[in-house]
ZADREN-452833 format. One record per residue (C-alpha): residue number from 1; residue in three letters; x, z, y. Coordinates in nm, 2 decimals, always signed. Layout:
<sites>
  seq  type       x       z       y
  NUM   ala       X       Z       Y
...
</sites>
This chain:
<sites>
  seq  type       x       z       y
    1   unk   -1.82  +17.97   +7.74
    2   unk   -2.22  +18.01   +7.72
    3   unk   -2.21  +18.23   +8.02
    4   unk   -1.99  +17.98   +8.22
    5   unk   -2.30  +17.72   +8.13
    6   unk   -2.60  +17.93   +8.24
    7   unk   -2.35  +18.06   +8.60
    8   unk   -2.31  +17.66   +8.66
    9   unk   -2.66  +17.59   +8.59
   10   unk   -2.81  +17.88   +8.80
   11   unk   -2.55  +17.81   +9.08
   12   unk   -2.69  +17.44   +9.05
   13   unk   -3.08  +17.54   +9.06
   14   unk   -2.97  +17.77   +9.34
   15   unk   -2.87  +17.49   +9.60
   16   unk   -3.13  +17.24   +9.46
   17   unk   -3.39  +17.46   +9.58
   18   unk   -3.17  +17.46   +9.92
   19   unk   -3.28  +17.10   +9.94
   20   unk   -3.64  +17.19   +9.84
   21   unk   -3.65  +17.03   +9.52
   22   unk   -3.87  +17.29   +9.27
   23   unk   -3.97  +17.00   +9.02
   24   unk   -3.86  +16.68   +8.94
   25   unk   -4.04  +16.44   +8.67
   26   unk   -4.29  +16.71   +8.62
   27   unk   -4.04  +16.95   +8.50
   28   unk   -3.93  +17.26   +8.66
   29   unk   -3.55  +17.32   +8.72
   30   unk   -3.49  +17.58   +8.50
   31   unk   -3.67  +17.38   +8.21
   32   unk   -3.36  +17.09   +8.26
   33   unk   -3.05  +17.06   +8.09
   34   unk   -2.70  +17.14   +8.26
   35   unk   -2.61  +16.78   +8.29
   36   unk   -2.96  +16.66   +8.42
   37   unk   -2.92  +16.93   +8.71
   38   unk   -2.56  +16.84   +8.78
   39   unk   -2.70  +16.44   +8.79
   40   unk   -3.02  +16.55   +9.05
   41   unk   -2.75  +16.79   +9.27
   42   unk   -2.49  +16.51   +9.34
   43   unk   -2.79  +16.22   +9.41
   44   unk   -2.96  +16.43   +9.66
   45   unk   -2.62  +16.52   +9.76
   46   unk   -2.52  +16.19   +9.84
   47   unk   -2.89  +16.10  +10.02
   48   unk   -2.85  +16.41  +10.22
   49   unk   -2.47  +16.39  +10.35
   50   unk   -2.49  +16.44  +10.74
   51   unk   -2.26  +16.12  +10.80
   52   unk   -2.42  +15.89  +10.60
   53   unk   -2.79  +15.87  +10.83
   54   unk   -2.85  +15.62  +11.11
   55   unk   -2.74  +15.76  +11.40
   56   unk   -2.51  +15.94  +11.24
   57   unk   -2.07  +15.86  +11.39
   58   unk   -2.01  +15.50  +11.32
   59   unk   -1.66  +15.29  +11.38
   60   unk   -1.77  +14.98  +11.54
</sites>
């Protein structure tokens, strides 16, 4: 179960850093808990989807 943790939260740091973030709050990523990095992941997630921009396919 331990191991599944520290997979999920490397796998997690892994694609953060895919979206440049190294720090947030002061605090490095692999100094944050699992739940934390799982929070940060689906926000920049979210502010990074490629149809959610301006100029990005709209219905009109």
């Amino acid at each position: 179960m331990r191991n599944n943790k520290e997979k999920r939260r490397q796998k997690l740091i892994n694609l953060l850093i895919l979206f440049n973030v190294y720090k947030k709050d002061d605090q490095q990523l692999y100094e944050m808990t699992l739940a934390k990095l799982e929070f940060e992941y689906n926000r920049y997630k979210l502010l990074n989807h490629p149809h959610g921009e301006f100029g990005s396919i709209q219905w009109v």
